[in-house]
N, C-alpha and C positions, 0 to 999 in steps of 0.2 A: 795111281791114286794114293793119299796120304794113308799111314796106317791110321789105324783106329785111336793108338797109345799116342800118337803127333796129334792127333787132334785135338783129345785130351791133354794136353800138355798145353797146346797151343791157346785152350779151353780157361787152362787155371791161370797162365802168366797174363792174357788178358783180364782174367777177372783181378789178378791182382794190383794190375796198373790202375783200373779203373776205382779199387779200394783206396788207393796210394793217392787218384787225383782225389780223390772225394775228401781225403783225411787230410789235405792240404789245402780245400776248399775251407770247409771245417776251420782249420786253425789259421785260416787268413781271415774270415766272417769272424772268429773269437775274437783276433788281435783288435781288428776294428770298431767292433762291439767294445772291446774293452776301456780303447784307448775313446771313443766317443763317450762312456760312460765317465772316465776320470776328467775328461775334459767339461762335461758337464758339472759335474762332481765340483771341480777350480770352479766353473763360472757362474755357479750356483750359492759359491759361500762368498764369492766379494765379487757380483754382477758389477760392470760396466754400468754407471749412471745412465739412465734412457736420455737420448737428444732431444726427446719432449720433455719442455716441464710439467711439473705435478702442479693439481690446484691450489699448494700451499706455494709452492715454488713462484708461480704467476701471480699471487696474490703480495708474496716478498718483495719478487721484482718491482710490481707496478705501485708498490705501498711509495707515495710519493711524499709522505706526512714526516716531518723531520721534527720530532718528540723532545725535548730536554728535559730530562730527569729533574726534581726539584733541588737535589742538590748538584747540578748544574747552571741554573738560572744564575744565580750569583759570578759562574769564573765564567759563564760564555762558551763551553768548548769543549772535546774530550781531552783529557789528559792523558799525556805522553808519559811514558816509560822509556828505559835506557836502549840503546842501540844493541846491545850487546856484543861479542867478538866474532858473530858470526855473517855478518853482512858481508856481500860481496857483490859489486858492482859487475855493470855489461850483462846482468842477466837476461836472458829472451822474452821479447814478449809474446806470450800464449795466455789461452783459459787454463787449458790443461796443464796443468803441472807435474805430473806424475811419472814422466818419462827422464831418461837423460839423452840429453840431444846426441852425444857422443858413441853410444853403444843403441841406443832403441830400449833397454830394458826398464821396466816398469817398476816403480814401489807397490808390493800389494800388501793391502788392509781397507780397510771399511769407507767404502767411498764419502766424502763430503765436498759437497758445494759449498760454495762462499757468494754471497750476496752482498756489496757493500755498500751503502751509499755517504758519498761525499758530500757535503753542505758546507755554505761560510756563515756565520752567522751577522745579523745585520740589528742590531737592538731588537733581538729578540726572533726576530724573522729569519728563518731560513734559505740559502737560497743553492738550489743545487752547481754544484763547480765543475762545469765540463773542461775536460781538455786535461786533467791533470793525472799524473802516471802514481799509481799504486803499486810498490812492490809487496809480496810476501813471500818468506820465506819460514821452514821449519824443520824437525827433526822427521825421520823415518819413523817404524813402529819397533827401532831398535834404539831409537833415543840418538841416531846418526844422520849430521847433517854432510851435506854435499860440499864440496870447496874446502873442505879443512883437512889439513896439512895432518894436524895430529890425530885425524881419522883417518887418514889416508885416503880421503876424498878427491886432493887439489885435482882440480880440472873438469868435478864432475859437479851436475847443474841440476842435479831433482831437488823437485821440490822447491824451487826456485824458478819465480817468474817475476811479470809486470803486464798489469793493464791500463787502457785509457780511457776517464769515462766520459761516458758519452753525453749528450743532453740533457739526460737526469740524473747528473753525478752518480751514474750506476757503472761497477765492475763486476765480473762474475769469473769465479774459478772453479776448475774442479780438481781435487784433490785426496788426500786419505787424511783419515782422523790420526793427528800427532801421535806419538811415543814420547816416553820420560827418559829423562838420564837425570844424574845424580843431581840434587843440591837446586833443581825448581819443578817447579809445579809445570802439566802439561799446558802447552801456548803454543799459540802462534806471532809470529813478528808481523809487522806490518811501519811502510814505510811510504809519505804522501810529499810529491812534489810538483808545488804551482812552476811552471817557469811565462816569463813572457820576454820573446824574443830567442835571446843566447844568455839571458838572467835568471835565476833562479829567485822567484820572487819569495816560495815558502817552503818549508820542510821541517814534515810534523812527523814524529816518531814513537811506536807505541810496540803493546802485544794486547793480544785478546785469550781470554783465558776458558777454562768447560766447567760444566758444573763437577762437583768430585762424585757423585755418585755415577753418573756416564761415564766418568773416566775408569772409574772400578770396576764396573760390567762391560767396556771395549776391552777390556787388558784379560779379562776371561777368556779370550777367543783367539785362535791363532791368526794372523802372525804376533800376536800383541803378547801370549800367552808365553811364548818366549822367552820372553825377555821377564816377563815375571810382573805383579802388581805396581802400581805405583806406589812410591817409595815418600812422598809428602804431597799433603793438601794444597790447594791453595791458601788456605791462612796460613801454611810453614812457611812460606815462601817469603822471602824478606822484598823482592821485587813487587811481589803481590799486596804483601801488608803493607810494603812503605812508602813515602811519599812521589809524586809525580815529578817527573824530570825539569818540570816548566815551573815551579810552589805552585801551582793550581790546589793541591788536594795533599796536604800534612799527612796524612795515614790512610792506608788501606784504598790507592788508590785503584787495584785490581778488581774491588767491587764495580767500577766504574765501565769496564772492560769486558763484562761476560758475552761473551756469544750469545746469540738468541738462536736455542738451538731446538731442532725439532725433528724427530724420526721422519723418514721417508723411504717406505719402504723397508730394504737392508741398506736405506744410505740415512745419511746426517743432512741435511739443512742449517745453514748458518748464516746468520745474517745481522747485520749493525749499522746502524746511524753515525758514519764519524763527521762530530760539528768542532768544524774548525772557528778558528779566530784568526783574525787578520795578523793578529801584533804575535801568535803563536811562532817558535822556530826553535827548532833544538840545533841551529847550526851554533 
């Protein structure tokens, strides 16, 4: 029979295995706690857009009413702004834009939808233009676009897409609220092409601009906070103040431009009427 002192012994090294699993239960339940708490934590401050729309969202989509500002009546059309050097052709088409096809990784900041609708205008009447491919493209929320060389981007695609609308000249993306870099106001680009056939019948090219007080409470919050305030208004911006690419509009044709933008939730909503002209083309 075992002595007394074996027993005991045999007594404490099981009690202390049993400590040992417990204290590795413990810090396997903390790890996961912790890491579900940080993961919340991320998808709590820039939530993925819900795949339902919101009532305002349903309400933008189906707004099928093609509006012209009064000082529109006269030129017919939205005015086009310059291409700038960051366009890049062959981009994919998706909603989503937020990803880079190449690696999977995500831009994060402050989600926003885009809503767009296309119209030609017809003496006055609107009429929505299906079938025709909307690119847009912009900066990250460090003022960094995708494809440029002297960012050291070439080859990569966020932020960068194209859609085709549909029946009711409607496209929808979703996205993050822009970043600034040096020398303009925060924007986005945006680029419309009619073709019929293997022709390209039209191509109208613009940017859509935010209001500056949204733009100064986005850049308050990380990842925007980063990179630091924005550095000029829309009225510094000589793009914004001056005239449109097509003489439609002498001055200040970025008034012309603004996003219609509206909280949703912790996301943005964005939405605009672009009315085209037939005799419009920035080619």
């Amino acid at each position: 029979m075992p002595r007394k002192d074996e027993i005991m012994n045999h007594t404490i090294i099981r009690n202390k295995r049993i400590i040992l699993i417990v204290i590795a239960l413990s810090l396997s339940g903390l790890i996961v706690l912790v890491t579900g708490l940080a993961s919340n934590i991320a998808s709590a401050q820039f939530p993925p857009p819900s795949s339902e729309l919101s009532a305002a969202q349903i309400s933008a989509s189906t707004n099928k009413t093609c509006s012209l500002p009064p000082s529109l009546i006269k030129i017919k059309g939205t005015p086009q702004q310059t291409e700038g050097p960051y366009f890049v052709k062959g981009m994919p088409k998706r909603s989503d834009i937020r990803s880079d096809p190449s690696d999977g990784l995500v831009q994060q900041g402050i989600p926003l939808r885009l809503i767009l609708h296309v119209y030609d205008v017809d003496n006055g009447s609107c009429i929505p233009l299906n079938g025709s491919r909307v690119d847009i493209w912009h900066a990250n929320s460090q003022g960094v676009y995708s494809g440029v060389n002297d960012q050291s981007t070439t080859g990569k695609k966020f932020l960068r897409g194209y859609q085709v609308t549909d029946d009711n000249g409607i496209v929808r993306f979703i996205t993050i609220y822009p970043g600034w870099y040096q020398g303009r106001a925060i924007h986005i680009h945006v680029k419309v092409h009619t073709i019929e056939g293997l022709e390209k019948t039209l191509e109208w090219t613009s940017q859509f601009y935010f209001n500056n007080s949204i733009n100064a409470q986005v850049h308050t919050q990380p990842p925007y906070s980063n990179h630091g305030p924005p550095d000029m208004t829309n009225e510094q911006d000589g793009i914004y103040a001056g005239a449109s690419i097509d003489g439609l509009v002498d001055s200040n044709s970025g008034k012309n431009l603004m996003l219609n933008l509206t909280k949703d939730g912790q996301s943005y909503l964005g939405t605009f009427n672009i009315v085209l002209n037939s005799g419009q083309s920035s080619r």
